[in-house]
C-alpha positions in Angstrom: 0.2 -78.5 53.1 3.8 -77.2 52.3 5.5 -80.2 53.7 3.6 -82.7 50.8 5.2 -80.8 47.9 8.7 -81.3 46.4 8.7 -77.9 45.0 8.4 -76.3 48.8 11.2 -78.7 50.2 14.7 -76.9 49.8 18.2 -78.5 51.1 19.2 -75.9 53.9 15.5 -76.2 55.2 15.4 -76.5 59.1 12.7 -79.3 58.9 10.8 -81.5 61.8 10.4 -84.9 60.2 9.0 -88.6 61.4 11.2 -91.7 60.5 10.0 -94.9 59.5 10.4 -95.7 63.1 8.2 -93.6 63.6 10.5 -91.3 65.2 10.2 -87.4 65.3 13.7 -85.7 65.0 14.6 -82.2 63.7 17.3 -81.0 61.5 18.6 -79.4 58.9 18.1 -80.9 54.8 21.2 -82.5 53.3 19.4 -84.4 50.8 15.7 -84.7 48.8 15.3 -88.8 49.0 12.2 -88.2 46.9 11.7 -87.3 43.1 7.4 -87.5 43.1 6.1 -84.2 43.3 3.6 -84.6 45.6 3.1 -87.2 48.9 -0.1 -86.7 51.4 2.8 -88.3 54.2 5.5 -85.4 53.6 8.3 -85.3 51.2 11.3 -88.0 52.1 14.4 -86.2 52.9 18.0 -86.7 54.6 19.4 -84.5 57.1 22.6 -83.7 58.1 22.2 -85.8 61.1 22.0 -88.7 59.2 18.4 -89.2 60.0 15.5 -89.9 57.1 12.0 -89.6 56.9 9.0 -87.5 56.0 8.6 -84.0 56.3 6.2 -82.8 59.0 7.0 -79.3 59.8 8.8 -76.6 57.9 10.5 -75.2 60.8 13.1 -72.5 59.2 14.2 -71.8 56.0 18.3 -71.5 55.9 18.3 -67.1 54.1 22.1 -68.5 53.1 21.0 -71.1 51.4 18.1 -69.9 49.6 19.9 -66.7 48.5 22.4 -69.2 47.1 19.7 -71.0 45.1 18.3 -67.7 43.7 21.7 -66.4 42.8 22.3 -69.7 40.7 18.9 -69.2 39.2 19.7 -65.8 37.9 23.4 -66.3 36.6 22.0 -69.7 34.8 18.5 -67.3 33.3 21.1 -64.7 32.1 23.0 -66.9 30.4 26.7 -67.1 28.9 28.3 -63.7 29.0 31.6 -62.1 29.3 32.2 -63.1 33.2 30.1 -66.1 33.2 30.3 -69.9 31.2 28.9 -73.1 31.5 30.1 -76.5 31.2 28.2 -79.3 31.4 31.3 -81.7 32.7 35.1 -81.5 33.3 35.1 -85.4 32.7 32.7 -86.2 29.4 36.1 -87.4 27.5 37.9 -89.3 30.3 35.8 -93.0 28.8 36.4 -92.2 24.9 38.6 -95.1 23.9 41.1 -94.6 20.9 38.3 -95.8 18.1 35.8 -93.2 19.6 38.7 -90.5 19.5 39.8 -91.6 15.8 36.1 -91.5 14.6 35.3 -88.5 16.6 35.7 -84.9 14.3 36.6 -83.2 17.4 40.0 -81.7 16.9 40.7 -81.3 21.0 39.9 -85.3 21.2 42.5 -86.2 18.6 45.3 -83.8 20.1 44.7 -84.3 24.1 42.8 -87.7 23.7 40.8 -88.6 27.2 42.2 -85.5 28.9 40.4 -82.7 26.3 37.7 -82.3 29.2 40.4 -81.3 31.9 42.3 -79.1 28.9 39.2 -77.2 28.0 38.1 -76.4 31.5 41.9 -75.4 31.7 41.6 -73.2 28.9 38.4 -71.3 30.3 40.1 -70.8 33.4 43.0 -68.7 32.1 40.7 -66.9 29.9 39.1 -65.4 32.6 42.7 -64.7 34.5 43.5 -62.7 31.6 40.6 -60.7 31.4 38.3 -59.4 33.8 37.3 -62.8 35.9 34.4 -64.2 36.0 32.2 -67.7 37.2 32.9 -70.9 35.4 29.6 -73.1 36.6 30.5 -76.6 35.4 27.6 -79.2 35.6 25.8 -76.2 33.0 24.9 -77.1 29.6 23.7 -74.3 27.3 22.5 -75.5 23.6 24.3 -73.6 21.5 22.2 -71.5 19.2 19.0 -71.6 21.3 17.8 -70.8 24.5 18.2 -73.9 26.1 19.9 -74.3 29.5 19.7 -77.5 31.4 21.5 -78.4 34.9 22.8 -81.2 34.6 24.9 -81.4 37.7 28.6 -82.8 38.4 26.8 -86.2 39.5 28.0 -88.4 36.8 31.7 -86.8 37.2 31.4 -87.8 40.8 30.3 -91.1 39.9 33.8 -91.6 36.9 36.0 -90.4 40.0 34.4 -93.3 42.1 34.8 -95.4 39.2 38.1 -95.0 39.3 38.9 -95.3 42.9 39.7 -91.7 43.7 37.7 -89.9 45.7 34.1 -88.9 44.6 33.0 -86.2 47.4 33.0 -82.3 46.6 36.5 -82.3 48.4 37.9 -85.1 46.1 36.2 -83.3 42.9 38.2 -80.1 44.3 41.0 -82.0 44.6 40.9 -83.2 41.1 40.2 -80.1 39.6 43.9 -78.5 41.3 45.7 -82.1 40.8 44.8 -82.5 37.4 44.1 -79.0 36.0 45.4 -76.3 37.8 48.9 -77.9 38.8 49.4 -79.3 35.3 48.5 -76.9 32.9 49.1 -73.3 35.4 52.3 -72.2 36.2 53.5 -72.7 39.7 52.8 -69.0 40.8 49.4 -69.7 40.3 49.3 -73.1 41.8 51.4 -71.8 44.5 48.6 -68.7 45.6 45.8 -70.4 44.2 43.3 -69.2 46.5 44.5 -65.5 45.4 43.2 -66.4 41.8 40.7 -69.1 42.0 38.1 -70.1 44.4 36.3 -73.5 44.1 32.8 -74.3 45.6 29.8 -76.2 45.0 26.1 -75.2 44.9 23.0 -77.5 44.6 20.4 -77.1 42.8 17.6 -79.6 43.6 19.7 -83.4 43.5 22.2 -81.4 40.9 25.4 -80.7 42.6 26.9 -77.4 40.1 30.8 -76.7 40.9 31.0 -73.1 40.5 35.0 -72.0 39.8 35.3 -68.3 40.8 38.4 -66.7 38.8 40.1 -63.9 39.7 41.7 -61.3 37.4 45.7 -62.1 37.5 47.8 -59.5 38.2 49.9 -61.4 35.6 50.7 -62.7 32.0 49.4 -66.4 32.6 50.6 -68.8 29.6 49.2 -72.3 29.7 51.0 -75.2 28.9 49.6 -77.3 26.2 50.7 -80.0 23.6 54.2 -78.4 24.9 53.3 -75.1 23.6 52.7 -71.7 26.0 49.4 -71.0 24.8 47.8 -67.4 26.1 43.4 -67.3 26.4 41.8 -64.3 26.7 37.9 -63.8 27.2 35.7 -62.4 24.6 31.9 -61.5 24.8 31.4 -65.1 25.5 33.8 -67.1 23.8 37.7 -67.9 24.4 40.3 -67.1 22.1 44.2 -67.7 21.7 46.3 -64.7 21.1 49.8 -64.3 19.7 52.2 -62.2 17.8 51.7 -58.7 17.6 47.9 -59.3 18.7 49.4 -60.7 22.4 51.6 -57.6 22.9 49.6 -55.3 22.0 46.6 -57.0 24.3 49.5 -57.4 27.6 50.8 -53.7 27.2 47.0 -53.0 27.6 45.9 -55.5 30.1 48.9 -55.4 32.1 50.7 -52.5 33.2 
């Protein structure tokens, strides 16, 4: 039966479900409480009412939610492209102390130290205002020079927010992405309109919770500010890259008219 397989069970699902006492209540999925693939009893879920148990009835599928799930699917199939990168966290460098930065041969860990995360997601951002927009799915990670995609969710960015007594829900990861990337790095006409040039959401994909950053082409020249220097990104095929001198003009009297 449907109901005893995980790979039937989908968050958005309008299920019927019994409790452990064995109650019957109906709702909608928040959450799969159960990783085996297969249970005679139903899988055990959450829903948004709070209640948990074990699928009995797949009542209604939710059209928004599973046309979100396929859209992920394809964008993450397709891979990296010229309106689409993945990051696997906006947080992996926020732990590194100062030996792991010393040893470390990463050049963006020895000049922005624990905040090279925030500063690279920064940098990706206004690469895509510059260009032509795109999707920057963090919670991604593509192995470079293969195939290879794994989700690996913003879970374990959720859990260093927590860790540090800021708030660890999808509004307080939000939040964190405008307090300490956007309003820091951006100048203040973006940060001012921000929902004119960047829209952030979340989309789940099994227990992986993916933020997906939606950029907007700027009407504008956006400079960055970094290691007090204005630093201009531009999008290319599927890799960022600084511009300047006679390469920058020539790009903005192009770009921007």
């Amino acid at each position: 039966m449907d109901n005893q397989y995980l790979k039937n069970i989908k968050k958005g699902m309008d299920v019927e479900i019994l409790t452990s006492s064995n109650k019957i209540s109906k709702g909608i999925i928040e959450d799969l409480a159960s990783r085996t693939e297969f249970h005679e009893k139903g899988i055990m879920v959450r829903l948004k009412n709070g209640e948990i148990g074990r699928v009995q009835k797949i009542l209604k599928i939710n059209k928004d939610s599973t046309k979100e799930s396929n859209e992920i699917e394809e964008w993450i199939n397709k891979g990296e492209s010229f309106n689409f990168e993945f990051k696997s966290s906006s947080l992996w460098s926020l732990n590194y102390t100062d030996n792991e930065i010393r040893e470390s041969k990463s050049l963006d860990l020895h000049t922005f130290k624990q905040k090279a995360s925030k500063v690279i997601i920064a940098r990706s951002i206004a690469a895509f205002l510059n260009a032509d927009g795109g999707n920057l799915l963090i919670g991604v990670k593509e192995k470079k020079g293969t195939n290879e995609i794994e989700i690996v969710g913003v879970n374990e960015d959720m859990k260093k927010l927590k860790n540090t007594g800021k708030d660890s829900s999808k509004d307080g990861y939000k939040r964190m992405i405008i307090d300490d990337i956007i309003r820091p790095y951006f100048p203040s006409r973006i940060y001012n309109h921000l929902n004119n040039y960047v829209i952030i959401g979340f989309m789940d994909s099994g227990d992986k919770i993916i933020c997906n950053i939606k950029i907007k082409p700027s009407d504008f020249r956006v400079f960055i500010e970094l290691a007090g220097k204005k630093t201009f990104i531009i999008r290319t095929e599927t890799e960022n890259r600084v511009l300047e001198a006679e390469e920058l003009v020539d790009y903005c009297m192009r770009r921007f008219k």
